[in-house]
C-alpha positions as CSV (number, residue, x, y, z in Angstrom):
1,X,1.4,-21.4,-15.7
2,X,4.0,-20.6,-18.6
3,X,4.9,-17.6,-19.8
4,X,4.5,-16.0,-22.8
5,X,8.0,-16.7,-25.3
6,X,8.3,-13.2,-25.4
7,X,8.9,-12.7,-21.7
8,X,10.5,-16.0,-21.0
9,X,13.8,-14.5,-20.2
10,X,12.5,-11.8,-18.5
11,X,13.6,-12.2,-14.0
12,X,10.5,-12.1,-12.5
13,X,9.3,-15.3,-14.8
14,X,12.1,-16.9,-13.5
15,X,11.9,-15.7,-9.6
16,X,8.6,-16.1,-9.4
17,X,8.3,-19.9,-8.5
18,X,10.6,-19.8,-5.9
19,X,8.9,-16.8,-3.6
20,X,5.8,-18.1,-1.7
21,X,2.6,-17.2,-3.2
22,X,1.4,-15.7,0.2
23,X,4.7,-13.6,0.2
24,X,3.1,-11.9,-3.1
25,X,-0.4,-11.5,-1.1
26,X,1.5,-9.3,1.4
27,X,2.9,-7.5,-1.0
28,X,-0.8,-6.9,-2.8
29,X,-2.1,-6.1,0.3
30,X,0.3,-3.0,1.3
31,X,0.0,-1.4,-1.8
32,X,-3.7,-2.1,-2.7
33,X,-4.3,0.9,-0.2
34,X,-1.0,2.1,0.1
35,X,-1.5,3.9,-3.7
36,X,-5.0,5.1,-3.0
37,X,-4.5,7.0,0.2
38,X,-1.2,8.7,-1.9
39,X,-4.3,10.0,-4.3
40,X,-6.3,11.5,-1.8
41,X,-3.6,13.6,-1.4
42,X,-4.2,14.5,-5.0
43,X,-7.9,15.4,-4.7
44,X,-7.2,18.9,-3.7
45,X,-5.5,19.6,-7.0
46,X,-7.5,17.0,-9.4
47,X,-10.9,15.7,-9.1
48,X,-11.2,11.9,-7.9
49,X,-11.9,10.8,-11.8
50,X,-9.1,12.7,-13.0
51,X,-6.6,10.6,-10.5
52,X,-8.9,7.5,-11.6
53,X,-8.1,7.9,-14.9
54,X,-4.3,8.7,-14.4
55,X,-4.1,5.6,-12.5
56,X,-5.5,3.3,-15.0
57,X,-3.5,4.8,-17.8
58,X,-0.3,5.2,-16.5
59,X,-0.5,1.7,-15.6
60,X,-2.2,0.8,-19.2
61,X,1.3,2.2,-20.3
62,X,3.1,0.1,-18.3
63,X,1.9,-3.3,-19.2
64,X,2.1,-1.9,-22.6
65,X,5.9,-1.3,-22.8
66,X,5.7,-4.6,-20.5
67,X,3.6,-7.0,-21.9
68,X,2.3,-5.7,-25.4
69,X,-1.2,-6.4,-24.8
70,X,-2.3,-5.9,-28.3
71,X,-0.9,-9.6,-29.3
72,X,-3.6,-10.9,-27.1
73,X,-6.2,-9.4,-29.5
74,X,-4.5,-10.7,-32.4
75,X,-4.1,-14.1,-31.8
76,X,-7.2,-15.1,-29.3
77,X,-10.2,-16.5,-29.7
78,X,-13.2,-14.2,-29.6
79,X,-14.9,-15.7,-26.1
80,X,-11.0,-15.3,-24.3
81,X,-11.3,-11.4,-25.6
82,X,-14.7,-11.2,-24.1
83,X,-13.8,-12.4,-21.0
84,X,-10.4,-9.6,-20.7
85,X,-12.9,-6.6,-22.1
86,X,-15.3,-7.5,-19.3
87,X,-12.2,-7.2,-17.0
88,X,-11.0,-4.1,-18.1
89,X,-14.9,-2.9,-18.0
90,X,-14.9,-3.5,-14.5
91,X,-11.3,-2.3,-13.2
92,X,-12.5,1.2,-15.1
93,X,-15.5,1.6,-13.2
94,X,-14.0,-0.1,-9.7
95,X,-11.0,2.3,-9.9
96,X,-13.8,5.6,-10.8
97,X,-16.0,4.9,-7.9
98,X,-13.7,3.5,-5.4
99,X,-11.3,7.1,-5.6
100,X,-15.8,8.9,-5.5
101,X,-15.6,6.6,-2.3
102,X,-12.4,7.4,-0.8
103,X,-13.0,11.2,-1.2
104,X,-15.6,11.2,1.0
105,X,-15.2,8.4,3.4
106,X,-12.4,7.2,5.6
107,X,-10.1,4.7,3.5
108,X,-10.6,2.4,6.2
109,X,-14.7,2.5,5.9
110,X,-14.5,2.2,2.3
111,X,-12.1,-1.1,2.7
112,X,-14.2,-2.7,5.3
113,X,-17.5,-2.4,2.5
114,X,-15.5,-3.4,-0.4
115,X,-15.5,-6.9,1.4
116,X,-19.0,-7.6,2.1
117,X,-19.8,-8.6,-1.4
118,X,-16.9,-11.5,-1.3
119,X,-18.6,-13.1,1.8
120,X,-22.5,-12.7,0.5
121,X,-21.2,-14.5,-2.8
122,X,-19.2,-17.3,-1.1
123,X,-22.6,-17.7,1.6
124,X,-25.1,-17.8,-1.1
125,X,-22.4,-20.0,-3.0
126,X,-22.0,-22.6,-0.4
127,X,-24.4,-22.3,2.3
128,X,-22.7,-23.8,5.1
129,X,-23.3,-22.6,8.6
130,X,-19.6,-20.8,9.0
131,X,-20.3,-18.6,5.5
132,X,-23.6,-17.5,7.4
133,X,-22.2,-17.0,10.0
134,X,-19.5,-14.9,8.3
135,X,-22.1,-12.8,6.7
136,X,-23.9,-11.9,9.6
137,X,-20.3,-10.4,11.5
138,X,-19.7,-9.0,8.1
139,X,-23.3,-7.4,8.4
140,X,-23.1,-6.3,11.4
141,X,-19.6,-4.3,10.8
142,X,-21.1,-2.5,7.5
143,X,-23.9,-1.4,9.2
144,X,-22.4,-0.1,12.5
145,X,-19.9,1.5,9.8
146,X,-22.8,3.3,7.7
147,X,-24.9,3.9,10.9
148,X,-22.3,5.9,12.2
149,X,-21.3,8.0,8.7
150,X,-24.0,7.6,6.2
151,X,-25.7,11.0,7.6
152,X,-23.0,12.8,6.6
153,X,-22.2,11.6,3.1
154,X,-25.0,9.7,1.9
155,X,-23.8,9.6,-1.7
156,X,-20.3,8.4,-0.6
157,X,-21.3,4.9,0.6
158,X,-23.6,4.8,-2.3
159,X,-19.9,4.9,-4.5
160,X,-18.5,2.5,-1.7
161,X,-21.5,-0.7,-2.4
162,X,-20.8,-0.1,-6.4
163,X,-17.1,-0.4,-5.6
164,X,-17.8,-3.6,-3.1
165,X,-19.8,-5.1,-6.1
166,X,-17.3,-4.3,-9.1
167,X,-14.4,-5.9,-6.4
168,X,-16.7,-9.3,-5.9
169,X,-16.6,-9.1,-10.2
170,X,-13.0,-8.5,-10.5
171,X,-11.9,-11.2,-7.8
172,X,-14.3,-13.4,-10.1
173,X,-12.7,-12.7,-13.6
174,X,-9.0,-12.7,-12.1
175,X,-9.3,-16.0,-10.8
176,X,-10.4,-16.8,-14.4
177,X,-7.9,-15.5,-16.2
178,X,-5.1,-16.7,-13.8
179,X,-6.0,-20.1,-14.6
180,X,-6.9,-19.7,-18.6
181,X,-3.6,-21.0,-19.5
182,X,-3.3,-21.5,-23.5
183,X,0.4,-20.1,-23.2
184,X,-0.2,-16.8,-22.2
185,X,0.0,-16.2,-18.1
186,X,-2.3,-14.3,-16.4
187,X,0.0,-11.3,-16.3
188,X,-0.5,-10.9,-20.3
189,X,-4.2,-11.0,-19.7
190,X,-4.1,-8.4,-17.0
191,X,-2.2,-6.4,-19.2
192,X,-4.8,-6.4,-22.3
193,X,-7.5,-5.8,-19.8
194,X,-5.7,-2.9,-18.0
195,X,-5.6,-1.2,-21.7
196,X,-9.0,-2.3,-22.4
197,X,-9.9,-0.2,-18.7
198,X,-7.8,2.7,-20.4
199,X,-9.8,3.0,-22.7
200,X,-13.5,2.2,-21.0
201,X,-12.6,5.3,-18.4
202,X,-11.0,7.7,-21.0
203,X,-14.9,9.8,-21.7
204,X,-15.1,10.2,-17.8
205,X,-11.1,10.9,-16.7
206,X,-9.6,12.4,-19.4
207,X,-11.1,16.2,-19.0
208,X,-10.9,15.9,-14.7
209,X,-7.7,14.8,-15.3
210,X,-6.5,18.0,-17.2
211,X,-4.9,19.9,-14.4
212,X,-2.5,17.5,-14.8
213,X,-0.9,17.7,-17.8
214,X,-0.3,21.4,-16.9
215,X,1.8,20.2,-14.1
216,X,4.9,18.0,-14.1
217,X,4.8,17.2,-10.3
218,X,1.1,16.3,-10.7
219,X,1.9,14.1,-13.2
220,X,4.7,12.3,-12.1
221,X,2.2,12.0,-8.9
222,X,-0.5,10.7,-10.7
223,X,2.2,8.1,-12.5
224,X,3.6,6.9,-9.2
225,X,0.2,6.2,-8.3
226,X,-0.9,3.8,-11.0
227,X,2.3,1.9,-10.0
228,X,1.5,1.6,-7.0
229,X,-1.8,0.7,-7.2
230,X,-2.6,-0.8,-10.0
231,X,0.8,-2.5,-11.4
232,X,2.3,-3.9,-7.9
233,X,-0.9,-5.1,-6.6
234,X,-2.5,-6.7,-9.3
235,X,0.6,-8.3,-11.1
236,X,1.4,-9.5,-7.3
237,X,-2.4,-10.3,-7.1
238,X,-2.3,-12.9,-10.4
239,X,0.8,-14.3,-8.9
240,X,-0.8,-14.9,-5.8
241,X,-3.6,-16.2,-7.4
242,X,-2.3,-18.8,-9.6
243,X,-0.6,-20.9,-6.7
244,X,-3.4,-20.2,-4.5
245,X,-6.8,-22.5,-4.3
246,X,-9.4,-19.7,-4.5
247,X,-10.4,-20.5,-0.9
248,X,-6.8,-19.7,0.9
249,X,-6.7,-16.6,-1.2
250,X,-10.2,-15.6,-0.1
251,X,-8.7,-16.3,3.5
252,X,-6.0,-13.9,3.3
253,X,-8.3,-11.1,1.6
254,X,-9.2,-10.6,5.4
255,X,-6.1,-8.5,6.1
256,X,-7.4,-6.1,3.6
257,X,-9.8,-4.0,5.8
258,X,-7.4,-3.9,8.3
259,X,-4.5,-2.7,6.0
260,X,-6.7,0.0,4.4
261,X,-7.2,1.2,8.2
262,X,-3.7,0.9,9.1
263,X,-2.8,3.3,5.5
264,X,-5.8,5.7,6.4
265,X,-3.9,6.5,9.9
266,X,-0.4,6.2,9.0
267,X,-0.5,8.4,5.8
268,X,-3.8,10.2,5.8
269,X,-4.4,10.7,9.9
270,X,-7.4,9.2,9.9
271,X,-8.4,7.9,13.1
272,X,-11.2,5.4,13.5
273,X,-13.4,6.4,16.2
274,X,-14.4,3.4,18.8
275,X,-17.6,2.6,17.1
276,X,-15.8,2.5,13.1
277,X,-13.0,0.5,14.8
278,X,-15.6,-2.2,16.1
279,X,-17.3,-2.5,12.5
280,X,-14.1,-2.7,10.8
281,X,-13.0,-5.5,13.4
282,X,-16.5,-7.5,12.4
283,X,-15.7,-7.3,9.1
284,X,-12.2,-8.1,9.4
285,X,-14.0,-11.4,11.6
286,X,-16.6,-12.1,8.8
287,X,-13.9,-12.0,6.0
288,X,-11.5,-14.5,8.0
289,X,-14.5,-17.1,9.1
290,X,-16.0,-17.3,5.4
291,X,-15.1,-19.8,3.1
292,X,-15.2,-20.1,-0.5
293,X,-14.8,-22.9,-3.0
């Protein structure tokens, strides 16, 4: 997919083609929980929508200085707009309740529910006996997940499902604007929509978010961790996306749980009991056997 003129000259347009699309996955993959579990260490000093909201516009600010979004809503067509809003709609509220989620589950239990919506779409999508199959594992691991947790903080897994919904949505709408094409890449669109989520979040984030601007550190913290989590993953997640048939991508989304528990106990400490490891590892099954198309 080409470019934009403006960014033609710009080095990752032109390294891009030559790295394996699978190689940018990996990269996705790491920092799509590497960034989170960095704001969790934030949640003692801002609340969970403050660091939402710090991550969606430090990274709005980015692709701004990047990309400048705002040519996308000057020279599209009216249903292409609709399509990025909706997008930026949806990474608004994913980011907001996924950071509810994380502050009051393990990073690896919120991971492992973000991916039962994925499977139940591609089994009621295709109905084959493997996408069944995949849903039932994927079942299973949510519920021994929940049955062992959802006692305790009831209102967290309630923030985890909107999370797995908004994630089926935004896998939906970035495979759609990864393959628009009309000259602009996917990239550009990501941008608009990443200002467009700015802006959607900015009534709930901005006053959580105050502490903040009283503190340099914080705010540097709260910069590094839009980067990482919603720059490097999602840039590396359109890249993926455009060389990858939306089945193989769906494949690899099956390292995801298992990176999100990896992050929880490398940076965070937390340790799966034998019970959360066994539902993560039927979800981890469920997302690999499932096929979309």
């Amino acid at each position: 997919m080409s470019e934009n003129p403006g960014s033609a000259g710009f080095a990752p347009a032109r390294i891009a083609p030559r790295v394996p699309p699978h190689a940018f996955f990996m990269v996705s993959a790491v920092f799509h929980y590497l960034g989170p579990s960095f704001a969790v260490l934030l949640f003692a000093r801002v609340e969970p929508l403050g660091v939402a909201w710090l991550r969606i516009a430090s990274a709005g600010a980015v692709f701004a200085l990047w990309r400048r979004p705002w040519r996308f809503f000057a020279t599209r067509a009216a249903r292409e707009q609709a399509v990025v809003i909706a997008l930026g709609v949806v990474l608004a509220a994913m980011n907001s309740v996924f950071y509810e989620a994380i502050a009051r589950l393990p990073l690896g239990t919120v991971g492992a529910i973000e991916f039962l919506g994925p499977i139940a779409l591609a089994a009621f999508g295709l109905r084959t006996r493997r996408n069944l199959a995949a849903l039932a594992l994927a079942t299973a691991g949510v519920y021994v997940l929940t049955d062992v947790r959802i006692a305790g903080a009831p209102l967290g897994f309630l923030f985890a499902f909107a999370n797995c919904a908004l994630f089926m949505l935004y896998v939906v709408l970035g495979h759609r604007i990864a393959s628009a094409g009309g000259g602009l890449s996917g990239i550009d669109r990501l941008g608009a929509a990443m200002l467009m989520a700015a802006v959607a979040a900015l009534p709930f984030g901005i006053g959580a978010a105050a502490p903040a601007f009283r503190s340099p550190l914080l705010l540097g913290a709260g910069i590094g961790v839009g980067v990482s989590s919603s720059v490097i993953p999602y840039v590396c997640d359109q890249l993926a996306m455009q060389r990858l048939p939306r089945a193989s991508f769906a494949l690899l989304l099956a390292l995801l749980p298992a990176t999100a528990s990896l992050v929880g106990l490398l940076v965070l400490r937390q340790v799966p009991s034998p019970a959360e490891a066994a539902g993560i590892a039927l979800v981890i099954a469920g997302v690999a056997l499932h096929r979309a198309e």
